[in-house]
N, CA and C atoms as an extended XYZ file, in Angstrom:
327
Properties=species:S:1:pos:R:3:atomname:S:1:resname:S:1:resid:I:1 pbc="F F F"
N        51.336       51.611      136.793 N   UNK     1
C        51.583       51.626      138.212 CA  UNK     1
C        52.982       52.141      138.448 C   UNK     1
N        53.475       52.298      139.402 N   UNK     2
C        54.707       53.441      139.998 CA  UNK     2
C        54.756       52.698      141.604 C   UNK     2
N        56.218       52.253      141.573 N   UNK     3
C        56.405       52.143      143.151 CA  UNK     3
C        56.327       53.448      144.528 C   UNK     3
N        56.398       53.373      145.039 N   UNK     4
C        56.249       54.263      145.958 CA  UNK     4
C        56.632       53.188      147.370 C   UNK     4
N        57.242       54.548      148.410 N   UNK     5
C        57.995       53.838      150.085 CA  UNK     5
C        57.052       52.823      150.272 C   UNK     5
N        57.900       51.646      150.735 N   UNK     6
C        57.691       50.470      151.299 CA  UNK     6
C        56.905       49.210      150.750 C   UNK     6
N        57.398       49.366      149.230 N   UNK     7
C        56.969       48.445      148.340 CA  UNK     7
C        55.463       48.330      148.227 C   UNK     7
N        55.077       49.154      148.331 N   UNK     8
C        53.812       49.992      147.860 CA  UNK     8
C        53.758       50.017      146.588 C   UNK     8
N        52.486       49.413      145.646 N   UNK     9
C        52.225       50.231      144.317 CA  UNK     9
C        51.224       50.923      144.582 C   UNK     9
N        51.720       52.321      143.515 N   UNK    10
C        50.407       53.468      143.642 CA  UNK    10
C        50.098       53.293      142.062 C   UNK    10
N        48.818       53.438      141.980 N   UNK    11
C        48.391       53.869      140.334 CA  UNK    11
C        48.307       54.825      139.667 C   UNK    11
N        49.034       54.999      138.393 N   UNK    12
C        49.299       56.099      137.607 CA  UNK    12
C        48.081       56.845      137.587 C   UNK    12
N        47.721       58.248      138.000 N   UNK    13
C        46.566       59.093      137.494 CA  UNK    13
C        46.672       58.634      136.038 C   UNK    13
N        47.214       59.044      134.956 N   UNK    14
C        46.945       59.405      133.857 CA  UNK    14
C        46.344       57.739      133.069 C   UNK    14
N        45.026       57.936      132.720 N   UNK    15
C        44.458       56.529      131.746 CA  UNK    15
C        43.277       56.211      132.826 C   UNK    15
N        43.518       56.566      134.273 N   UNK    16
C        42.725       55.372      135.410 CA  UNK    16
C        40.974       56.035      135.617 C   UNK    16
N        40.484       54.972      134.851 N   UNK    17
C        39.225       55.227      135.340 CA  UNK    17
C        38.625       55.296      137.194 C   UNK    17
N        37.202       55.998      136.819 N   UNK    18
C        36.362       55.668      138.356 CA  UNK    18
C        35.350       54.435      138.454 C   UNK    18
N        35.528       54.252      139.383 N   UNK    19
C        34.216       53.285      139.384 CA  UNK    19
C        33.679       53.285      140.845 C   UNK    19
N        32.534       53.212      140.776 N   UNK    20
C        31.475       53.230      142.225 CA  UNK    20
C        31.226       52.092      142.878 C   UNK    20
N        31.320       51.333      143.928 N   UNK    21
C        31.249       49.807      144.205 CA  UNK    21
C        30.415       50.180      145.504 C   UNK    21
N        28.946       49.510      145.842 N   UNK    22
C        28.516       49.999      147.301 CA  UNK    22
C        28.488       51.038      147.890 C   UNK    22
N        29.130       52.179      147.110 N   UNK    23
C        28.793       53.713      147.738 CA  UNK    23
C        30.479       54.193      148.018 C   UNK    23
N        31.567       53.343      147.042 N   UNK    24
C        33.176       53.772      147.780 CA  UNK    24
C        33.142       53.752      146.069 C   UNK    24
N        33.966       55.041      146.121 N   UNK    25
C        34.826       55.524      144.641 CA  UNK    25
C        36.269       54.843      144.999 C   UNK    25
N        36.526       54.235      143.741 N   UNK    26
C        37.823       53.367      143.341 CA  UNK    26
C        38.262       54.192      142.118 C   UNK    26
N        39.998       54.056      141.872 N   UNK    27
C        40.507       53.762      140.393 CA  UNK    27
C        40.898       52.666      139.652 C   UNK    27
N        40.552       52.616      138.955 N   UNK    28
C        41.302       51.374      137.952 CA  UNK    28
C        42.200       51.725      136.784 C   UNK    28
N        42.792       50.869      136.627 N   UNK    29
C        43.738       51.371      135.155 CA  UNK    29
C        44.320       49.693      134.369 C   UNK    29
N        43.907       49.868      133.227 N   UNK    30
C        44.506       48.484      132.541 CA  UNK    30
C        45.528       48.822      131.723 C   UNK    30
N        46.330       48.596      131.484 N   UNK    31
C        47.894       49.070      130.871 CA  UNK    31
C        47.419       48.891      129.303 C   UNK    31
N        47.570       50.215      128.790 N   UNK    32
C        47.275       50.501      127.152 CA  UNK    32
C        47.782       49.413      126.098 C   UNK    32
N        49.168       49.532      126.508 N   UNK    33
C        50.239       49.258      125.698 CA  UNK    33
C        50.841       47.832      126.609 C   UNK    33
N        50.735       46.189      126.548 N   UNK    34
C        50.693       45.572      126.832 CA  UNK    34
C        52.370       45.169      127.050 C   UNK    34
N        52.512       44.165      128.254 N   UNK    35
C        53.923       43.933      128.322 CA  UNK    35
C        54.501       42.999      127.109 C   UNK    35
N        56.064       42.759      127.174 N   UNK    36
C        56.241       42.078      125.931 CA  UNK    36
C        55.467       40.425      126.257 C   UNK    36
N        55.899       39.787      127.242 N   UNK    37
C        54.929       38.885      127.595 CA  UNK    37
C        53.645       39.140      127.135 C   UNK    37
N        52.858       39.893      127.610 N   UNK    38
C        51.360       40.116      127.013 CA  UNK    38
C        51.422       40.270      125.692 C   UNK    38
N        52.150       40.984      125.310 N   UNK    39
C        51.798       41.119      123.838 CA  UNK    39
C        51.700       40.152      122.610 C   UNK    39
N        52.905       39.140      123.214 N   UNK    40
C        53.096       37.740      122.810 CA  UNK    40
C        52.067       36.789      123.267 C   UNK    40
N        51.085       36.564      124.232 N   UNK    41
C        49.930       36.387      124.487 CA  UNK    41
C        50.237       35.093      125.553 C   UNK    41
N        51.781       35.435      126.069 N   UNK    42
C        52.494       34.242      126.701 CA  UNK    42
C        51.474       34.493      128.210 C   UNK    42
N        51.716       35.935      128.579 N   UNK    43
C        50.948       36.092      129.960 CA  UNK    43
C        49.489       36.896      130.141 C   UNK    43
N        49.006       36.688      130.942 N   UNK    44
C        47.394       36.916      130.912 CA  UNK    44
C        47.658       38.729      130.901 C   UNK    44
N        46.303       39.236      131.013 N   UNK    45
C        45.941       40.553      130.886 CA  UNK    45
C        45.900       40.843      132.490 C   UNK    45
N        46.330       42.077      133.218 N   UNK    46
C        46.258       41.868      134.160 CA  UNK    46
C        45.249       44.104      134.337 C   UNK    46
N        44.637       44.333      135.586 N   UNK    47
C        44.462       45.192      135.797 CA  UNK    47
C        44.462       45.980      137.623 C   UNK    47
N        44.934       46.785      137.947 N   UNK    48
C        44.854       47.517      138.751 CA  UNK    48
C        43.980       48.382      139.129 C   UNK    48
N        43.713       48.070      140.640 N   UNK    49
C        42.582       49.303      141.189 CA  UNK    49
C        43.069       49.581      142.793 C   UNK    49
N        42.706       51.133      143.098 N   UNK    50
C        43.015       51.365      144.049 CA  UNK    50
C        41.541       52.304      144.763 C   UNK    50
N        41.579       52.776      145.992 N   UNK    51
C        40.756       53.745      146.613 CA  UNK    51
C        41.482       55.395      146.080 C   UNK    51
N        40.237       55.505      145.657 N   UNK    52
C        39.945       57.287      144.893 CA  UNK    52
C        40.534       57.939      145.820 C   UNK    52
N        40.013       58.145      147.443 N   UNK    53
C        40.532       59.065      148.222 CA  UNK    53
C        41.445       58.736      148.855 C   UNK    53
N        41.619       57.471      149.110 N   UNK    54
C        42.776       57.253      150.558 CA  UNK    54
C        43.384       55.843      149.909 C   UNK    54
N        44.352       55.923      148.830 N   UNK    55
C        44.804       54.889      148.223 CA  UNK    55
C        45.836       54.232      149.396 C   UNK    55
N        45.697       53.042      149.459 N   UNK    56
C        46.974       52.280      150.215 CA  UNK    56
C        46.883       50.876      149.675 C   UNK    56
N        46.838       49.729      149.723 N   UNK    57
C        47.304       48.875      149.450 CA  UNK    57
C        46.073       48.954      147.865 C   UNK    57
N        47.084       48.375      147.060 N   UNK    58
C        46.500       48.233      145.672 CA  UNK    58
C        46.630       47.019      145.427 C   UNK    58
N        45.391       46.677      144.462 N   UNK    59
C        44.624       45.387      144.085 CA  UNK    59
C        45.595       44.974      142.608 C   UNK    59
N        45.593       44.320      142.000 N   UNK    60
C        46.403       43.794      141.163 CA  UNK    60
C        45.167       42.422      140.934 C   UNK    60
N        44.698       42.835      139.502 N   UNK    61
C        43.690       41.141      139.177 CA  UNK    61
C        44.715       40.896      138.264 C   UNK    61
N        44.248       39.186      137.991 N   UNK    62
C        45.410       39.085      136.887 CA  UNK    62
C        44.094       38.072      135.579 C   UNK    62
N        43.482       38.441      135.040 N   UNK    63
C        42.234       38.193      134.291 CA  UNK    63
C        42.451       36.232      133.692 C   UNK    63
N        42.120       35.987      133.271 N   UNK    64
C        42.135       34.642      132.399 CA  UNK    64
C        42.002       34.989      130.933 C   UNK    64
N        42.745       36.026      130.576 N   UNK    65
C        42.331       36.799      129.013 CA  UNK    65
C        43.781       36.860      128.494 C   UNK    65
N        44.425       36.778      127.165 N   UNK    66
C        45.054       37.745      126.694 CA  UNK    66
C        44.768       39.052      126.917 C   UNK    66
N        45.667       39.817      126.866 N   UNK    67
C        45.534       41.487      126.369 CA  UNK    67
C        45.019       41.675      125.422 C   UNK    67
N        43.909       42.962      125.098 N   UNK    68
C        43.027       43.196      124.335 CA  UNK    68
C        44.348       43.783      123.199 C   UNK    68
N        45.058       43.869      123.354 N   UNK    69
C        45.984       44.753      122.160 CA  UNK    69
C        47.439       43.653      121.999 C   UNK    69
N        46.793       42.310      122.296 N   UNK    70
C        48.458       41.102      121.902 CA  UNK    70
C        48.321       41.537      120.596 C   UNK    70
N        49.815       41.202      120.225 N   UNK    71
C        50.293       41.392      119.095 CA  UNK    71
C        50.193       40.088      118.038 C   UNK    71
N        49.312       39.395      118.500 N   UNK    72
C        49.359       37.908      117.355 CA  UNK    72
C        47.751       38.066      116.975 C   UNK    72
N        47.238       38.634      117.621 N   UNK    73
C        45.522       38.659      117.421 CA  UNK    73
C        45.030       37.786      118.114 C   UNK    73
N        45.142       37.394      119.149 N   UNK    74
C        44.127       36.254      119.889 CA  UNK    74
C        43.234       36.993      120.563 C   UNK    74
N        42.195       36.429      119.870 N   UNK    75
C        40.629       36.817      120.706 CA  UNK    75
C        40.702       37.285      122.313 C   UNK    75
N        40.472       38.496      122.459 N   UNK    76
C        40.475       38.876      123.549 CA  UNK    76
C        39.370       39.536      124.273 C   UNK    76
N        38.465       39.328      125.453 N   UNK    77
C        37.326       40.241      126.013 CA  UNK    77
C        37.633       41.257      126.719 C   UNK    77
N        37.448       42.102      125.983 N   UNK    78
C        37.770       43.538      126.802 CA  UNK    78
C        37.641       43.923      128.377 C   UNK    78
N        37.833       44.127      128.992 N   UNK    79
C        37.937       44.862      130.525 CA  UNK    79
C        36.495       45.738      130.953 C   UNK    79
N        35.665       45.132      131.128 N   UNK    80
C        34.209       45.779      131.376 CA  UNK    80
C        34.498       46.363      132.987 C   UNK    80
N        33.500       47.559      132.903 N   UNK    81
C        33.351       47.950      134.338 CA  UNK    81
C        33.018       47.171      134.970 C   UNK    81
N        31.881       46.065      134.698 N   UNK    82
C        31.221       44.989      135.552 CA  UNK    82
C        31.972       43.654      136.089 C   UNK    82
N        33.823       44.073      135.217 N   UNK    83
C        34.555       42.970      135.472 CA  UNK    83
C        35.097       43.630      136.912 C   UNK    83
N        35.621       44.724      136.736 N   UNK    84
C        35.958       45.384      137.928 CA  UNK    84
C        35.197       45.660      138.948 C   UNK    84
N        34.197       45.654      138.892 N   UNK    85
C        33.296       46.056      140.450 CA  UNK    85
C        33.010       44.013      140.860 C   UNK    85
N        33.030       42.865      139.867 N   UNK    86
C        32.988       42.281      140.501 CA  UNK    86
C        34.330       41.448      141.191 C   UNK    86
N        35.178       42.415      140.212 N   UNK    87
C        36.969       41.793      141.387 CA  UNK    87
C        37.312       42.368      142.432 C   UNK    87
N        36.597       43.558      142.566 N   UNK    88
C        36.339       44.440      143.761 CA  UNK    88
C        35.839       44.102      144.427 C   UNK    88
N        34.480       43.201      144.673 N   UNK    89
C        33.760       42.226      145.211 CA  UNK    89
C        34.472       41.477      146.130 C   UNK    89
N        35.179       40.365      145.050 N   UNK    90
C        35.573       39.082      145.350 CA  UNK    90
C        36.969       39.854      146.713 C   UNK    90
N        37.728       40.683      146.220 N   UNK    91
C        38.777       41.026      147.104 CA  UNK    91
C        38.546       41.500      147.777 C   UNK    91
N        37.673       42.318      148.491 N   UNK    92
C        36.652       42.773      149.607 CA  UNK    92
C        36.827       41.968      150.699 C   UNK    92
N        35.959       40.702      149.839 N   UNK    93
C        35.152       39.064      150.916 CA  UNK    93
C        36.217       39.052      151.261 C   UNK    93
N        37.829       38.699      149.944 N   UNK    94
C        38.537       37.581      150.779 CA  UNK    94
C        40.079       38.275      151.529 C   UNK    94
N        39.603       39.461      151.892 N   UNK    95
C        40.259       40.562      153.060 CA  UNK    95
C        41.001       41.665      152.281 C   UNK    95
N        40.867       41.934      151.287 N   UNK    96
C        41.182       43.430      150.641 CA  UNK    96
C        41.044       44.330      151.348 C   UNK    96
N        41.711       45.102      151.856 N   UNK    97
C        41.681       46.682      153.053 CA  UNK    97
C        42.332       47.645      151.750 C   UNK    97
N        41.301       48.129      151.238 N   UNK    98
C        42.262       49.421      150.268 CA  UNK    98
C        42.552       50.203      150.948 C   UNK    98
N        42.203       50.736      151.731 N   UNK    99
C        42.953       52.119      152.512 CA  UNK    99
C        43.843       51.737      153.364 C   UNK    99
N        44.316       50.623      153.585 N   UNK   100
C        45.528       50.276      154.367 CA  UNK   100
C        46.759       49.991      153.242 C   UNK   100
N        47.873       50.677      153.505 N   UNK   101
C        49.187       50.426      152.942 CA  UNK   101
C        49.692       49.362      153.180 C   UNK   101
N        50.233       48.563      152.274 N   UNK   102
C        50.883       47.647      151.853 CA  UNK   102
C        51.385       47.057      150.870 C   UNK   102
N        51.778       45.870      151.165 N   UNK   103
C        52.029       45.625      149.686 CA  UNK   103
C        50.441       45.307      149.036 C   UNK   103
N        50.963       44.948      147.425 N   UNK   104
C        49.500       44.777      146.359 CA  UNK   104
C        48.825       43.381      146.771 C   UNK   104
N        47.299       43.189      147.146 N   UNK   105
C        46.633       42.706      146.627 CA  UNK   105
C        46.531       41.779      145.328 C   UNK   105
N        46.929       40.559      145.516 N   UNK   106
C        46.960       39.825      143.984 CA  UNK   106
C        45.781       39.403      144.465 C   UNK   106
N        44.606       38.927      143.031 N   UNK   107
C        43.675       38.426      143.166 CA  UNK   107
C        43.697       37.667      141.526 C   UNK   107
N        43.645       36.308      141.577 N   UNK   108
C        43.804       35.452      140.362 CA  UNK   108
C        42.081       35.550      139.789 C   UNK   108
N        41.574       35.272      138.522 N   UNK   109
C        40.018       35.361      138.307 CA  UNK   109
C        40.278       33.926      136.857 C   UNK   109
């Protein structure tokens, strides 16, 4: 992710998948290379998604997982598409506006 005016996060093109939710194209992106926190398996795995065409306020989940790449080896479940279309879901219901700018969307799972 990359700040951008008015404490806006935008999501890096490069790594970010598509995904289809109800007929609206999204990006997502889960950070390759884990923070030192994550890597140490101190803080959860977290992932980002925004709107494909008209990105503005971005979603931020923060998973109940280690990072699939901590550095101690703790069992970790990978980041399924089906995890993302259903955090896309949940932040929808509980007032997610992706095409409106703002700040990020936290959504705890």
């Amino acid at each position: 992710m990359r700040a951008v005016e008015g404490g806006a996060v935008a999501l890096v093109r490069k790594g970010s998948r598509h995904i289809v939710v109800d007929g609206v194209t999204y990006r997502w992106r889960l950070r390759g290379r884990p923070t030192y926190d994550q890597g140490m398996a101190w803080s959860p795995c977290t992932f980002a998604v925004e709107h494909a065409d008209s990105p503005g306020t971005t979603l931020v989940v923060t998973t109940d997982q280690p990072h699939p790449s901590n550095w101690l080896g703790r069992d970790a479940r990978p980041v399924l598409p089906s995890d993302v279309a259903e955090a896309i879901g949940l932040a929808l219901r509980t007032g997610w506006i992706p095409t409106n700018p703002g700040r990020p969307f936290h959504l705890g799972r």
